[in-house]
Kinemage of the C-alpha trace (Angstrom):
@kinemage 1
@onewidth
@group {chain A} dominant
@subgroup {mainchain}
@vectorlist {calphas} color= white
{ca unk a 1} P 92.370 126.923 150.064
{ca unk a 2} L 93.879 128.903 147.284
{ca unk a 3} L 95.790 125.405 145.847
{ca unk a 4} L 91.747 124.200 145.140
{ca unk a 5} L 91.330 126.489 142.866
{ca unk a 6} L 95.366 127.154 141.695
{ca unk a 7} L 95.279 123.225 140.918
{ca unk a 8} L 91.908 122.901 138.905
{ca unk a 9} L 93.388 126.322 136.911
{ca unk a 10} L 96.772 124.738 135.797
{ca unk a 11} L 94.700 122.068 134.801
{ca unk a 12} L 92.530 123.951 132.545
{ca unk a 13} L 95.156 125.818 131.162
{ca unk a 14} L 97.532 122.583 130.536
{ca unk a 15} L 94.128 121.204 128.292
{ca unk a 16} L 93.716 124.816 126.511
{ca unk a 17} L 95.988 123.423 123.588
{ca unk a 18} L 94.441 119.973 123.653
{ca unk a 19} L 94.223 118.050 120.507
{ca unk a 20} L 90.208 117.604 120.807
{ca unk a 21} L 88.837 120.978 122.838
{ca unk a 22} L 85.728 119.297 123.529
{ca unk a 23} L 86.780 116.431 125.005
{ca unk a 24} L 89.325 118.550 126.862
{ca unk a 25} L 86.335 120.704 127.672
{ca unk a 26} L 84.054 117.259 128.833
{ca unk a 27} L 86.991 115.783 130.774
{ca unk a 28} L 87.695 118.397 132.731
{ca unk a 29} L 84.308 119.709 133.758
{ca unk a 30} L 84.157 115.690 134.685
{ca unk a 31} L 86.825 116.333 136.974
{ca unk a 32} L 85.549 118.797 138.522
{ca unk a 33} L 82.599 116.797 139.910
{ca unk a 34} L 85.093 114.369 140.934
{ca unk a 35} L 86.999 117.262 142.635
{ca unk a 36} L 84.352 118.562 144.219
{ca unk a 37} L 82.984 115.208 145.820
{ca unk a 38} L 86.074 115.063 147.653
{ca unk a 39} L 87.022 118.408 148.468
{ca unk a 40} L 83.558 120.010 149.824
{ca unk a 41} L 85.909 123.802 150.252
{ca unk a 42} L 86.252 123.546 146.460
{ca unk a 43} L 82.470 123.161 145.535
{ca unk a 44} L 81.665 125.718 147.910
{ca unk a 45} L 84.684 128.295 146.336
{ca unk a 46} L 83.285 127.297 142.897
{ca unk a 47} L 79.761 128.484 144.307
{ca unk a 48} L 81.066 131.412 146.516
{ca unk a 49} L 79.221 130.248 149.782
{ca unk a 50} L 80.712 129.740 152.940
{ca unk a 51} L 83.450 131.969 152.726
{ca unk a 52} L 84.122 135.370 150.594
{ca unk a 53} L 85.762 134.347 148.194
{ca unk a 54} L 85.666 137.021 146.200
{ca unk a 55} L 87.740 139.081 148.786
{ca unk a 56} L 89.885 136.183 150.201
{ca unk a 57} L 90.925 134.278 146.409
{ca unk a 58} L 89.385 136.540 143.686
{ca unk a 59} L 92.681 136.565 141.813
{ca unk a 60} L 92.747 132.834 142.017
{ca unk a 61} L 88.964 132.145 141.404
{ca unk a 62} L 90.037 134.367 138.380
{ca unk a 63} L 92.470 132.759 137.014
{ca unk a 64} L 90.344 129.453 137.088
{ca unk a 65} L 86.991 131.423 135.382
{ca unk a 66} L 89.643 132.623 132.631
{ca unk a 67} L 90.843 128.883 132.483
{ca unk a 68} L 87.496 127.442 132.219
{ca unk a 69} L 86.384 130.141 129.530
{ca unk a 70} L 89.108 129.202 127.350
{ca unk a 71} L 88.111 125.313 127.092
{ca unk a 72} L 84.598 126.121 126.486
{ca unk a 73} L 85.615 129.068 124.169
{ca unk a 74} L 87.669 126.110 122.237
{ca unk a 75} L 85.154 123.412 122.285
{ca unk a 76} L 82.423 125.567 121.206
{ca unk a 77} L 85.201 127.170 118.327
{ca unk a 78} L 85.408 123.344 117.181
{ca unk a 79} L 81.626 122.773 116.709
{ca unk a 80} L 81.386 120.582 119.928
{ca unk a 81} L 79.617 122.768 122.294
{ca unk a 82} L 76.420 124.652 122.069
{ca unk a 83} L 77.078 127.968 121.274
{ca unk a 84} L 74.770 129.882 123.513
{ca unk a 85} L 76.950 128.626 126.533
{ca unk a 86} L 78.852 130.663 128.765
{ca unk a 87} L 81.338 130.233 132.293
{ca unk a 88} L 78.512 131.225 133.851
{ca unk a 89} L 75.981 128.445 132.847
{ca unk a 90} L 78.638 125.938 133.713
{ca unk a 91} L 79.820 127.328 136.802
{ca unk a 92} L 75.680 126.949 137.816
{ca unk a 93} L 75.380 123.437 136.041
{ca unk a 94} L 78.813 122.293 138.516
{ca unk a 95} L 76.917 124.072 141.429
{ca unk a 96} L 73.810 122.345 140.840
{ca unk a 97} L 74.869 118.799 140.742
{ca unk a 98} L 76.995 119.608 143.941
{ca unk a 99} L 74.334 120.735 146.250
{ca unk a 100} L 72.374 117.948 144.171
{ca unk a 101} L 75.032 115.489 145.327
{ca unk a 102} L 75.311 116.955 148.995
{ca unk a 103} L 71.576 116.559 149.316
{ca unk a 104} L 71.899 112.785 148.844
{ca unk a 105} L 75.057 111.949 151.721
{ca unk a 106} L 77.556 112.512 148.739
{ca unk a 107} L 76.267 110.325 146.333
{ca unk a 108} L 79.262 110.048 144.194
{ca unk a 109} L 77.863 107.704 141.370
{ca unk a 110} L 74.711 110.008 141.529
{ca unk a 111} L 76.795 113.549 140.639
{ca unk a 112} L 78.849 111.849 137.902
{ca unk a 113} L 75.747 110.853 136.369
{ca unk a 114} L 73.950 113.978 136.123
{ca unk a 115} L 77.222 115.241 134.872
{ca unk a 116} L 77.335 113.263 132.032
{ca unk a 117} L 73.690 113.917 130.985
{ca unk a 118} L 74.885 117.632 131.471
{ca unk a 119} L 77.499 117.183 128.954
{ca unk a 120} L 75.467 115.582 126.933
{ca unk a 121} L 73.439 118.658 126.823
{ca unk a 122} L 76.062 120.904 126.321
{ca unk a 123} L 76.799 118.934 123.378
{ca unk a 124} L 76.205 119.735 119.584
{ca unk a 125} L 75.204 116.787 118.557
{ca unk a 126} L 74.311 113.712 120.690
{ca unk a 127} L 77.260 111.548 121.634
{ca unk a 128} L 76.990 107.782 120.055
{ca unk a 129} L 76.798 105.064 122.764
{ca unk a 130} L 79.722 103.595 123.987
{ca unk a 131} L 81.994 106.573 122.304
Protein backbone atom coordinates (compact mmCIF):
# COMPACT_ATOMS: atom_id res chain seq x y z
CA UNK A 1 0.00 0.00 0.00
CA UNK A 2 2.57 2.48 1.08
CA UNK A 3 4.37 2.26 -2.76
CA UNK A 4 0.65 4.01 -3.94
CA UNK A 5 1.29 6.77 -2.35
CA UNK A 6 5.54 6.60 -2.20
CA UNK A 7 5.19 6.37 -6.18
CA UNK A 8 2.64 9.29 -6.91
CA UNK A 9 5.12 11.41 -4.23
CA UNK A 10 8.44 10.86 -6.20
CA UNK A 11 6.47 11.83 -8.95
CA UNK A 12 5.42 15.09 -7.67
CA UNK A 13 8.57 15.88 -6.37
CA UNK A 14 10.57 14.84 -9.74
CA UNK A 15 7.92 17.71 -11.54
CA UNK A 16 8.59 20.35 -8.55
CA UNK A 17 11.48 21.87 -10.78
CA UNK A 18 9.55 21.51 -14.01
CA UNK A 19 10.11 23.96 -16.72
CA UNK A 20 6.19 24.97 -16.90
CA UNK A 21 4.70 24.43 -13.04
CA UNK A 22 1.34 24.48 -14.34
CA UNK A 23 1.47 22.08 -16.73
CA UNK A 24 3.53 20.03 -14.29
CA UNK A 25 0.75 20.86 -11.87
CA UNK A 26 -2.22 19.76 -14.77
CA UNK A 27 -0.29 16.62 -15.78
CA UNK A 28 0.09 15.24 -12.76
CA UNK A 29 -3.24 15.80 -11.07
CA UNK A 30 -4.22 14.04 -14.67
CA UNK A 31 -2.37 11.20 -13.54
CA UNK A 32 -3.74 10.84 -10.69
CA UNK A 33 -7.22 10.12 -12.11
CA UNK A 34 -5.54 7.73 -14.27
CA UNK A 35 -3.92 6.24 -11.10
CA UNK A 36 -6.73 6.04 -9.31
CA UNK A 37 -8.98 4.24 -12.03
CA UNK A 38 -6.69 1.48 -11.79
CA UNK A 39 -5.63 1.22 -8.40
CA UNK A 40 -9.10 1.59 -6.34
CA UNK A 41 -6.53 1.31 -2.68
CA UNK A 42 -5.02 4.56 -3.98
CA UNK A 43 -8.31 6.62 -4.45
CA UNK A 44 -9.49 5.37 -1.31
CA UNK A 45 -5.82 6.38 0.61
CA UNK A 46 -6.15 9.73 -1.23
CA UNK A 47 -9.75 9.97 0.44
CA UNK A 48 -8.85 8.23 3.81
CA UNK A 49 -11.79 5.63 3.66
CA UNK A 50 -11.48 2.13 3.98
CA UNK A 51 -8.55 1.91 5.95
CA UNK A 52 -6.78 4.44 8.60
CA UNK A 53 -4.60 5.80 6.89
CA UNK A 54 -3.69 8.29 8.92
CA UNK A 55 -2.31 5.73 11.52
CA UNK A 56 -1.14 3.00 9.04
CA UNK A 57 0.80 5.61 6.12
CA UNK A 58 0.54 9.16 7.61
CA UNK A 59 4.24 9.72 6.98
CA UNK A 60 3.74 8.60 3.45
CA UNK A 61 0.30 10.30 2.78
CA UNK A 62 2.58 13.21 4.04
CA UNK A 63 5.08 13.21 2.02
CA UNK A 64 2.63 13.07 -1.05
CA UNK A 65 0.30 16.26 0.51
CA UNK A 66 3.83 18.12 0.80
CA UNK A 67 4.51 16.93 -2.88
CA UNK A 68 1.27 17.98 -4.20
CA UNK A 69 1.45 21.46 -2.30
CA UNK A 70 4.58 22.26 -3.91
CA UNK A 71 3.22 21.89 -7.68
CA UNK A 72 0.23 23.85 -6.92
CA UNK A 73 2.32 26.32 -4.77
CA UNK A 74 4.48 26.64 -8.23
CA UNK A 75 1.75 26.81 -10.70
CA UNK A 76 -0.18 29.26 -8.81
CA UNK A 77 3.57 31.29 -8.18
CA UNK A 78 3.63 31.32 -12.18
CA UNK A 79 0.16 32.92 -12.70
CA UNK A 80 -1.40 29.56 -13.91
CA UNK A 81 -3.53 28.56 -11.09
CA UNK A 82 -6.20 30.33 -9.21
CA UNK A 83 -4.89 31.63 -6.27
CA UNK A 84 -7.52 30.87 -3.72
CA UNK A 85 -6.62 27.08 -4.19
CA UNK A 86 -5.29 24.89 -1.69
CA UNK A 87 -4.16 20.73 -1.24
CA UNK A 88 -7.18 20.54 0.26
CA UNK A 89 -9.59 21.65 -2.59
CA UNK A 90 -7.72 19.33 -4.87
CA UNK A 91 -7.42 16.46 -2.73
CA UNK A 92 -11.68 16.89 -2.65
CA UNK A 93 -11.85 17.74 -6.49
CA UNK A 94 -9.59 14.03 -7.06
CA UNK A 95 -12.07 12.48 -4.47
CA UNK A 96 -15.02 13.68 -6.16
CA UNK A 97 -14.47 12.53 -9.64
CA UNK A 98 -13.40 9.09 -8.07
CA UNK A 99 -16.49 8.20 -6.24
CA UNK A 100 -18.02 10.08 -9.41
CA UNK A 101 -16.23 7.52 -11.57
CA UNK A 102 -16.96 4.45 -9.16
CA UNK A 103 -20.62 5.36 -9.30
CA UNK A 104 -20.66 4.76 -13.07
CA UNK A 105 -18.75 0.85 -13.21
CA UNK A 106 -15.37 2.82 -13.59
CA UNK A 107 -16.09 4.92 -16.30
CA UNK A 108 -12.63 5.75 -17.28
CA UNK A 109 -13.34 8.22 -20.25
CA UNK A 110 -16.03 9.73 -17.86
CA UNK A 111 -13.33 10.68 -14.79
CA UNK A 112 -10.74 12.03 -17.26
CA UNK A 113 -13.29 14.25 -18.51
CA UNK A 114 -14.47 15.86 -15.50
CA UNK A 115 -10.84 16.16 -14.77
CA UNK A 116 -10.08 18.21 -17.45
CA UNK A 117 -13.07 20.59 -16.96
CA UNK A 118 -11.61 20.64 -13.31
CA UNK A 119 -8.41 21.90 -14.54
CA UNK A 120 -9.87 24.05 -16.55
CA UNK A 121 -11.33 25.60 -13.54
CA UNK A 122 -8.41 25.69 -11.62
CA UNK A 123 -7.03 27.62 -14.36
CA UNK A 124 -6.25 31.46 -14.60
CA UNK A 125 -7.25 32.02 -17.68
CA UNK A 126 -9.19 29.65 -20.01
CA UNK A 127 -7.01 27.24 -21.95
CA UNK A 128 -7.26 27.84 -25.99
CA UNK A 129 -8.67 24.80 -27.85
CA UNK A 130 -6.52 22.32 -29.05
CA UNK A 131 -3.46 23.78 -26.74
Amino acid sequence: MLSHIAQPADEARGLAEAEDPGEAFFGFCLGMVERGMKNRGLAEILAGVGIDAKARIAAETEQLDRALERLVKRAQDSGQVRADIGIADVRALLNSIHAAAEREQGDRRMALRMMTVICDGLRTEPRRRGA
